[in-house]
C-alpha positions in Angstrom: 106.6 90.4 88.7 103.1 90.4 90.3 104.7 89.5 93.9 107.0 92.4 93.8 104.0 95.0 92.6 101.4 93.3 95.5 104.5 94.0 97.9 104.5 97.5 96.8 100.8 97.5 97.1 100.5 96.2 100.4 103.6 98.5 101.7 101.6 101.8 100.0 98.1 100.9 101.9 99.9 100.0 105.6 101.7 103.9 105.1 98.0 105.2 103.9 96.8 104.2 107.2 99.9 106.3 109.1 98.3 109.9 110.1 99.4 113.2 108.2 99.8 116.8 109.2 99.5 118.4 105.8 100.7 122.2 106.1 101.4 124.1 103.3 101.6 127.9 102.5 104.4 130.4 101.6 106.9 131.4 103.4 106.8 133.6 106.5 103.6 131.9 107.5 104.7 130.1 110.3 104.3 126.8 108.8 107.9 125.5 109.7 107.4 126.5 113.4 104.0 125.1 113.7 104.8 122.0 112.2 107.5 121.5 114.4 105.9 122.5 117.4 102.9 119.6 117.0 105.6 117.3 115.9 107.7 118.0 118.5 104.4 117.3 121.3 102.9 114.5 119.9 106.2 112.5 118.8 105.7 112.8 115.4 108.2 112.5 112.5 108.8 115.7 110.6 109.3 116.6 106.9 110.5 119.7 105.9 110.2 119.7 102.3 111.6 122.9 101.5 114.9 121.5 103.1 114.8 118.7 100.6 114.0 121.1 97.3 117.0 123.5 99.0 119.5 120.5 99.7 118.5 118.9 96.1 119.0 122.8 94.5 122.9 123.6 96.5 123.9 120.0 95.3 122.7 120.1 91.4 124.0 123.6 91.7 127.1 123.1 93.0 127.9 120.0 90.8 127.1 122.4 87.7 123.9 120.0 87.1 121.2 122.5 85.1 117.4 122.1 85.8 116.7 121.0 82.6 119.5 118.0 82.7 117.5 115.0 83.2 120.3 112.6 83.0 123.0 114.7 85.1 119.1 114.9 87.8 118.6 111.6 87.9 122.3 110.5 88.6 122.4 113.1 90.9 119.3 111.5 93.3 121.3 108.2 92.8 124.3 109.2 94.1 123.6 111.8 96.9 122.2 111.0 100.1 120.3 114.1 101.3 119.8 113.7 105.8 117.9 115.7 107.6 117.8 115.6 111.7 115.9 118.2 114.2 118.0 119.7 116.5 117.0 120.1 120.3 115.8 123.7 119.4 113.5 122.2 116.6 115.8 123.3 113.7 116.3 120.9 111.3 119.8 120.0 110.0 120.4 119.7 106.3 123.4 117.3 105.5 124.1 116.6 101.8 126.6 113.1 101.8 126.9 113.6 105.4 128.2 117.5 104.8 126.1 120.0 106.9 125.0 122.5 104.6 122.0 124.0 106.7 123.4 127.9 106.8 124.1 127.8 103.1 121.0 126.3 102.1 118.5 128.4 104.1 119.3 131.9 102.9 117.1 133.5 100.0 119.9 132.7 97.1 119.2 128.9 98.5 115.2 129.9 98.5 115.6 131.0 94.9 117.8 127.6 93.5 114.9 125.7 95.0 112.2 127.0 93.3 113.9 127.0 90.0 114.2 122.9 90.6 111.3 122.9 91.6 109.5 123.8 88.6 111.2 120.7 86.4 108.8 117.9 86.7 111.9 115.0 87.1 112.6 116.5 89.9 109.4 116.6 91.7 108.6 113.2 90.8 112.2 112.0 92.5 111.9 114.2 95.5 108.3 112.7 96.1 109.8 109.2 97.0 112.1 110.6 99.5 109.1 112.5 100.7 106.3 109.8 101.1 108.9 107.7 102.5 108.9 109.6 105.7 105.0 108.8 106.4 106.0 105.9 109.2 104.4 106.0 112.8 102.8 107.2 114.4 102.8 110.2 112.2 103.8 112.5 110.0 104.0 116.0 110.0 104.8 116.9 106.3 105.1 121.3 105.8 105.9 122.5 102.1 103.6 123.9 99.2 101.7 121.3 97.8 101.9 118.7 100.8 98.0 118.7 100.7 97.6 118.4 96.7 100.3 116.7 95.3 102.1 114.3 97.8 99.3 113.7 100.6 96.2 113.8 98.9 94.5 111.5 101.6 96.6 113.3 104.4 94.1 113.4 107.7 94.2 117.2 107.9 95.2 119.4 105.8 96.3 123.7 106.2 97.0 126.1 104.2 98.9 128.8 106.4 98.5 133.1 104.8 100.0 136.1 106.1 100.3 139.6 104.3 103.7 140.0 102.0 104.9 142.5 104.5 104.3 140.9 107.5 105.8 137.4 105.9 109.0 139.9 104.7 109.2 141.1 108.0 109.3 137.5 109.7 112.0 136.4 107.4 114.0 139.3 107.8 113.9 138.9 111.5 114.6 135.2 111.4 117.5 135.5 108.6 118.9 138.5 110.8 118.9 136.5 114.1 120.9 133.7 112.0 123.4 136.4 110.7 122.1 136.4 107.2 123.1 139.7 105.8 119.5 141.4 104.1 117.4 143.9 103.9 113.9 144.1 104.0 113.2 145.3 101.0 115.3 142.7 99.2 113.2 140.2 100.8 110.2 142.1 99.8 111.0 141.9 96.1 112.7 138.1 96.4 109.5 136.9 98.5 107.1 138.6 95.9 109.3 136.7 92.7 108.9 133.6 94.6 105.5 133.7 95.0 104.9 134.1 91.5 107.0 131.8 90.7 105.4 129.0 92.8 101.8 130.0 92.0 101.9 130.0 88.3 104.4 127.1 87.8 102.8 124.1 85.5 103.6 121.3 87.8 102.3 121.4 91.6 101.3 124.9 92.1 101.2 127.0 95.5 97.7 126.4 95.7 95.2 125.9 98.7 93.5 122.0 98.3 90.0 122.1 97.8 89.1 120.8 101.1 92.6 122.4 103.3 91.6 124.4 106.4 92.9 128.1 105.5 94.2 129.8 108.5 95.7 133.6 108.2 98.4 134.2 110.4 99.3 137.9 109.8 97.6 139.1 113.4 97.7 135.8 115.4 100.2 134.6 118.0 102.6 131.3 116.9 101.2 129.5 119.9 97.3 130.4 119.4 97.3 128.8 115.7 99.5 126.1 117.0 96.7 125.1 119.6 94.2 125.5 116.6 95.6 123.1 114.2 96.4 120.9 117.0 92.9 120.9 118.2 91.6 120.5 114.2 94.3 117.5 114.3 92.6 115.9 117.5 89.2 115.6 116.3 90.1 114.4 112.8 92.3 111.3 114.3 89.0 110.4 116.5 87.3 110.2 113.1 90.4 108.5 111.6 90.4 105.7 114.3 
């Protein structure tokens, strides 16, 4: 009835006023290890939606559940409870049903599963519940690839983090190597190149800058130099938020 939908109301426009860290970009950017970084200092909560589209992806995958199944989709976000927790090191741990999934989710077969879910609009309008949900205080640090135009569109400061595809290849290959992920670089050329067009021409939510995101590249610059940067962007936006 009306109660309920005021309730609602009232519930959206409290979270509105709960400050987000919109970061989005490709991957190899940095986004993941800046966004935990700020969270980390300034005691923020943190989303990692490309852990949610990869944990939604392995479980619809391994249940046989196709991207185009609606009904077999929508009973699957019923029944699955998808966790995520950041470890000491600032790593986030996936569990699917309370089954800790994070090394087979976060190598570039998982990568791949996720973008191919991603595309279907029922999933992205399930997976944005679980993901404005996490906007509680004091903040929110939400990094993904439309964060800034499709889930946050008021978010308090928004980035859109670039790099050069070799330079984001090389990252990824150094980070899947130190995890014992067995690539090469030039798969991950080709796989991060098929990605990006994938996420950049898709009908629903686009890899797309928003309009009025900060667009930082990262190709030649230090992790901790463009953390202090968005930090410092962040700073003087909540003094106008206030």
């Amino acid at each position: 009835g009306r109660c309920e939908t005021s309730r609602r109301e009232d519930s959206m426009s409290m979270s509105s006023r709960v400050p987000v860290l919109a970061i989005d970009g490709p991957s190899g950017t940095g986004k993941g290890t800046v966004g935990s970084h700020i969270a980390k200092t300034r005691g923020w909560h943190l989303l990692d939606s490309g852990a949610l589209y990869r944990a939604f992806a392995f479980a619809a995958n391994e249940q046989g559940i196709a991207p185009d199944d609606i009904e077999g989709i929508n009973a699957l976000d019923r029944e699955t409870e998808f966790a995520f927790e950041t470890t000491v090191s600032g790593e986030v741990e996936i569990r699917v049903n309370g089954r800790e999934v994070s090394m087979r989710v976060r190598g570039e077969q998982g990568g791949r599963l996720a973008s191919m879910y991603a595309a279907v609009p029922a999933v992205r309008s399930r997976l944005i519940k679980h993901q404005r949900s996490r906007r509680q205080d004091p903040g929110l640090v939400a990094d993904g690839r439309d964060m800034g135009t499709v889930v946050f569109p008021d978010a308090t400061l928004k980035i859109f983090l670039t790099a050069s595809p070799e330079i984001r290849a090389q990252r990824r290959y150094n980070q899947l190597k130190s995890k014992d992920f067995d690539v090469t670089l030039r798969g991950l050329e080709a796989q991060i190149a098929e990605r990006d067009q994938q996420d950049a021409s898709r009908a629903v939510a686009p890899l797309v800058a928003a309009s009025d995101a900060v667009v930082i590249d990262t190709s030649r610059r230090g992790i901790g130099e463009i953390v202090e940067e968005v930090d410092g962007l962040l700073s003087i936006r909540l003094r106008d938020y206030d």
